[in-house]
C-alpha positions in Angstrom: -14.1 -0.2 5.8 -12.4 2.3 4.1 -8.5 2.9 3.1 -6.4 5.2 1.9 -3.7 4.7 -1.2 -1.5 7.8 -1.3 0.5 8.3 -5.0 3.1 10.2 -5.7 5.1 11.0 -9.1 6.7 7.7 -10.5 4.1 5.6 -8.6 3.6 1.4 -10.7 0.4 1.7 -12.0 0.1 -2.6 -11.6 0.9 -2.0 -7.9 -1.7 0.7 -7.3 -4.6 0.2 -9.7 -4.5 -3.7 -8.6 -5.0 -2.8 -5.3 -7.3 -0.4 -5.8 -9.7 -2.4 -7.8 -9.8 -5.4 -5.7 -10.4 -3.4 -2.7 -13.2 -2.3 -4.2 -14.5 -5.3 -5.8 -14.7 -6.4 -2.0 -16.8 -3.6 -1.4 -14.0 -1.4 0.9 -13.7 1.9 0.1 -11.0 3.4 -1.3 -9.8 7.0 -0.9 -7.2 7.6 -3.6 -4.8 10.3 -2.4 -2.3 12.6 -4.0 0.9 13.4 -2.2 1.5 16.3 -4.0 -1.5 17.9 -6.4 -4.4 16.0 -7.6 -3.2 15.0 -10.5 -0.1 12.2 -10.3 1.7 11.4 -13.3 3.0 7.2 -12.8 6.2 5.4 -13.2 5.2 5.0 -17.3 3.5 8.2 -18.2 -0.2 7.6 -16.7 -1.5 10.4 -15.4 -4.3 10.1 -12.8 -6.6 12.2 -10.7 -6.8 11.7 -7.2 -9.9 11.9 -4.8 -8.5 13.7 -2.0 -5.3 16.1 -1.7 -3.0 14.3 1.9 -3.8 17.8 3.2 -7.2 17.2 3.2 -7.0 13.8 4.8 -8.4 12.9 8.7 -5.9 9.2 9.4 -8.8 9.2 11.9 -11.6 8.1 9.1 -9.4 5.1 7.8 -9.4 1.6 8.4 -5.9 1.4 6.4 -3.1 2.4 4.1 -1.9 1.1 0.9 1.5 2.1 -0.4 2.6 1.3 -4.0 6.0 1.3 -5.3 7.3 2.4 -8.4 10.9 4.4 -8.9 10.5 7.6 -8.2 7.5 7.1 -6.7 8.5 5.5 -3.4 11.2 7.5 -3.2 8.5 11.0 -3.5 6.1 9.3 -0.9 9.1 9.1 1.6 9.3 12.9 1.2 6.5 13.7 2.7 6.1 14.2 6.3 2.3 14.3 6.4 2.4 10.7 4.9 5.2 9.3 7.2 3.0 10.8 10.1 0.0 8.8 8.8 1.4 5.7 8.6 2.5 6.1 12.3 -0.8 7.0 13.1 -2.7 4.5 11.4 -0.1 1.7 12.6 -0.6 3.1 16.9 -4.1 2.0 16.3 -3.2 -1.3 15.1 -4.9 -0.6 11.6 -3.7 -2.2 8.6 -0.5 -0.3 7.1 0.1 -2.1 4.0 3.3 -1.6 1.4 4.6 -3.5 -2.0 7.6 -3.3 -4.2 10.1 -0.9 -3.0 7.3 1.2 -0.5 8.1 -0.9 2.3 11.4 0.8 2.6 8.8 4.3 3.4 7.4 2.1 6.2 10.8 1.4 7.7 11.9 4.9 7.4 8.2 5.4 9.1 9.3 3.4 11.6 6.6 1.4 11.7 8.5 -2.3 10.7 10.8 -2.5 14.1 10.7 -5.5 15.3 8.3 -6.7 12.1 8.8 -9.3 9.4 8.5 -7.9 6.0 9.1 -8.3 2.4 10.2 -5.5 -0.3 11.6 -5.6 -4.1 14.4 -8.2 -4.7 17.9 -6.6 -3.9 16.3 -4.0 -1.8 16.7 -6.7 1.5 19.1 -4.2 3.3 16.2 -1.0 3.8 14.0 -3.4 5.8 15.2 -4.5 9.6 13.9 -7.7 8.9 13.2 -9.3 5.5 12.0 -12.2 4.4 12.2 -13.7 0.7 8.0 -14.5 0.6 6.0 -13.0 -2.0 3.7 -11.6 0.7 4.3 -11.4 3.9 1.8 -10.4 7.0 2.8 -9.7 10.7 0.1 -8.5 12.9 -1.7 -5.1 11.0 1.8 -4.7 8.5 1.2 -6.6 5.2 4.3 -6.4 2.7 5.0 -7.6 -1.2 7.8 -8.2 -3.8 6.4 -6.3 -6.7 4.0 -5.8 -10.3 3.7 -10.0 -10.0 2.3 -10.2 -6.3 0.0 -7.4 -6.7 -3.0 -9.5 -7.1 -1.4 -11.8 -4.5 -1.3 -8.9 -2.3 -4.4 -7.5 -2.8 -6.8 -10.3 -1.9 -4.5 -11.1 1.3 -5.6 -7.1 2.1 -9.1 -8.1 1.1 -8.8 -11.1 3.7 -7.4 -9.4 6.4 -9.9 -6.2 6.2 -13.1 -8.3 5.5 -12.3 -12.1 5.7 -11.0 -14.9 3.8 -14.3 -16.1 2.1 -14.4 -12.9 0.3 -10.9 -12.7 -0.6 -11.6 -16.5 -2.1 -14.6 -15.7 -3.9 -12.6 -12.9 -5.5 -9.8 -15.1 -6.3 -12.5 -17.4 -7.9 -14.0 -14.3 -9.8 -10.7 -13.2 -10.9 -9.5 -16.5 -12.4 -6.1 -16.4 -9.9 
């Protein structure tokens, strides 16, 4: 298994580093990609260095993608064309496209929620065709959250989807959620 979680300027650090570390903990790999450079500065002044440049990414190689939120940072990831193109990619081949906070709103503009429940950051109801009020929400490969509280949430229902519920329980045990 292996997935990709693409950050741009203003990205929640919560959201992504959440994510990241209980994908791994659950033994997936995790490719973490910059948008723009290698080095992404988040939402509150963390700066992080990415593995891979999204020009140097095959959608091909991954099981998945993980978008983060975070003001600008949604916004930047919607920007980016080679990202929107990846999600439509990953999503024709029924792999798991994944958003929380305000990044679902990339994955409607992606065009990938049509027809899809989802979930996105309180007051933000009206970017998504069809929202829900859940703290996570999954239909078919598309998994959605509110925000910085659901990320662990979130995470371990990735887990579960990508290598079963068993692990994503044991993790919830190990993580004392």
């Amino acid at each position: 298994m292996k997935v990709m979680v693409p950050l741009a300027d203003g990205f929640e650090e919560i959201e992504a580093f959440s994510v990241i570390d209980i994908l791994r903990r659950a033994g997936i790999e995790v490719d973490v990609v910059g948008v723009i450079g290698t080095v992404i500065k988040s939402s509150h002044g963390v700066r992080v260095m990415v593995d891979k440049k999204i020009s140097d990414v095959d959608p091909e190689e991954y099981d998945g993608i993980v978008l983060p939120g975070g003001d600008p940072g949604y916004k930047n990831l919607a920007r980016s064309g080679m990202l929107l193109n990846i999600i439509k990619n990953l999503d024709s081949r029924g792999k798991l496209v994944a958003a929380i906070c305000a990044a679902p709103s990339v994955l409607a503009k992606a065009g990938v929620l049509e027809n899809k429940k989802a979930t996105i950051y309180p007051g933000m109801e009206k970017e998504i065709p069809y929202p829900r009020g859940e703290r996570v929400v999954v239909d078919d490969n598309i998994i959605t959250s509110q925000g910085p509280g659901t990320a662990i949430e979130f995470a371990l229902k990735i887990v579960e989807k990508l290598v079963g519920k068993q692990k994503a329980l044991e993790l919830k045990q190990k993580l004392v959620v």
